[in-house]
C-alpha positions, 0 to 999 in steps of 0.5 A: 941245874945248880940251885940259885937264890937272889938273896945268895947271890948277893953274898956269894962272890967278893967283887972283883975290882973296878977296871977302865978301858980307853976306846977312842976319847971315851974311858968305859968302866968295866969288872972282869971276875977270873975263871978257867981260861980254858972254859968260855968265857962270859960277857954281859951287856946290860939294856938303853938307859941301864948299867951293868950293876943289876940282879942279871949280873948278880946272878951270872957272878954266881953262876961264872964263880961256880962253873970258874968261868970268866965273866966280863960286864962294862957299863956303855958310854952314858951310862952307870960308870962309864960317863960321856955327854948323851949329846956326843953319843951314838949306836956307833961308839956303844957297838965299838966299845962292845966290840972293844971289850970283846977284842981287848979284854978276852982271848978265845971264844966267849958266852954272850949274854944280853939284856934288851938293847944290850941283846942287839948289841950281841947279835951284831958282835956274833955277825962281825966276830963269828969266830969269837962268839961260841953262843948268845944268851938274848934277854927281851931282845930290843932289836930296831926299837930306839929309832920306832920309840924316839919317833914315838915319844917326839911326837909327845913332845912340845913344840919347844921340846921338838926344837931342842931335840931338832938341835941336838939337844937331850930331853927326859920323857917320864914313862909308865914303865922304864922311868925317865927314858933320854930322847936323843935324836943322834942315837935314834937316826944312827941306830936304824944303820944297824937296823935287823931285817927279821925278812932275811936271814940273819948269818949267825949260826952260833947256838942263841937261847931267848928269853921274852916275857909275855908281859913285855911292854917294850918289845913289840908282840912277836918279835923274838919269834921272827928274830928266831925265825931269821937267824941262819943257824938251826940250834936256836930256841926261845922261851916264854914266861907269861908273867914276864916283864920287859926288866927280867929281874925278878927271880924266876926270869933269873932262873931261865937266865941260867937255865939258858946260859947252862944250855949253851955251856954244855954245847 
């Protein structure tokens, strides 16, 4: 496998330029660096309160700009550059923008690659576009969590705090581990539509490739192993770090990141 250094990575490729996409009444930010359009392509999405600048980005820029792969990464509704009120937002429209970028801005069969939320996101785009999605690269897979993790944080909440959320409203709770996290009773409700049931089989038959970090404190114990177990097609894997944390963003998360992505480049 090529080497690959985070200090390198910064310095390696000249950033392409920012693009817009329209979906429905939202504008969504994206970057699309060229390659081979003969190779597959790569498409990133980034994690639940998160934007698609980061050091995983940095690292498969690297990565796409010497394999001369295209590489997609947007930023959602709500998040990074892609502005929208977190009041009007919903799991509906992240997944229908996602499916946008996929549609709209790459023809042939495309490499995901998904961080968190952004795993989910990914495996529900390998369900509806089989035939556009040659494999999955799932990072700390979140799969069914806003919705456990709202229920969580609003009984934290103060009564006023309850009342606002009861009424659309947005409030802020400050965690340990992921700073101040947006409760939003919309996404939360809508998000358990979309919900994976790990006691059935999951219909994506495309090579997947898991990364989790023992140290998750987000994804529950043993989740990515049933997601593992659920999903229909038998060239899946995962892999563990055991000082891997939930952000995977630190060097050596990196490196498994494109150990990954290679795996599958190579089916």
């Amino acid at each position: 496998m090529a080497s690959f250094s985070t200090a390198t990575a910064e310095l390696a490729v000249a950033e392409p330029e920012t693009s817009y996409l329209n979906v429905a009444d939202r504008r969504i930010t994206y970057i699309k660096q060229q390659g081979d359009d003969s190779k597959p392509g790569l498409i990133y999405l980034h994690g639940f309160n998160s934007h698609m600048e980061n050091s995983q980005t940095r690292a498969l820029s690297q990565f796409a700009h010497e394999q001369d792969q295209s590489l997609i990464r947007f930023d959602l509704s709500c998040s990074g550059k892609s502005p929208y009120p977190l009041g009007k937002a919903s799991y509906d429209i992240w997944l229908e923008e996602s499916l946008a970028v996929l549609d709209d801005l790459t023809e042939g069969p495309q490499n995901l690659v998904g961080h968190s939320n952004g795993a989910w996101l990914a495996l529900l785009l390998a369900i509806r576009r089989p035939e556009r999605v040659r494999s999955l690269v799932l990072l700390a897979p979140a799969c069914n969590l806003l919705g456990k993790y709202y229920k969580v944080f609003y009984k934290q909440c103060t009564e006023k705090e309850q009342q606002k959320l009861d009424g659309g409203g947005v409030v802020l709770k400050t965690t340990k581990h992921h700073g101040d996290v947006p409760l939003i009773k919309r996404i939360a409700e809508n998000s358990e539509r979309y919900d994976i049931d790990f006691d059935s089989p999951l219909p994506v038959s495309c090579p997947v490739r898991i990364v989790e970090g023992l140290r998750d404190n987000y994804v529950p114990e043993g989740q990515s192993l049933k997601l593992l177990k659920c999903i229909s097609g038998t060239d899946a894997s995962i892999t563990y770090r055991k000082l891997g944390l939930h952000q995977m963003l630190e060097e050596e998360d990196l490196y498994l990141m494109l150990q990954a992505v290679e795996s599958v480049n190579n089916k």
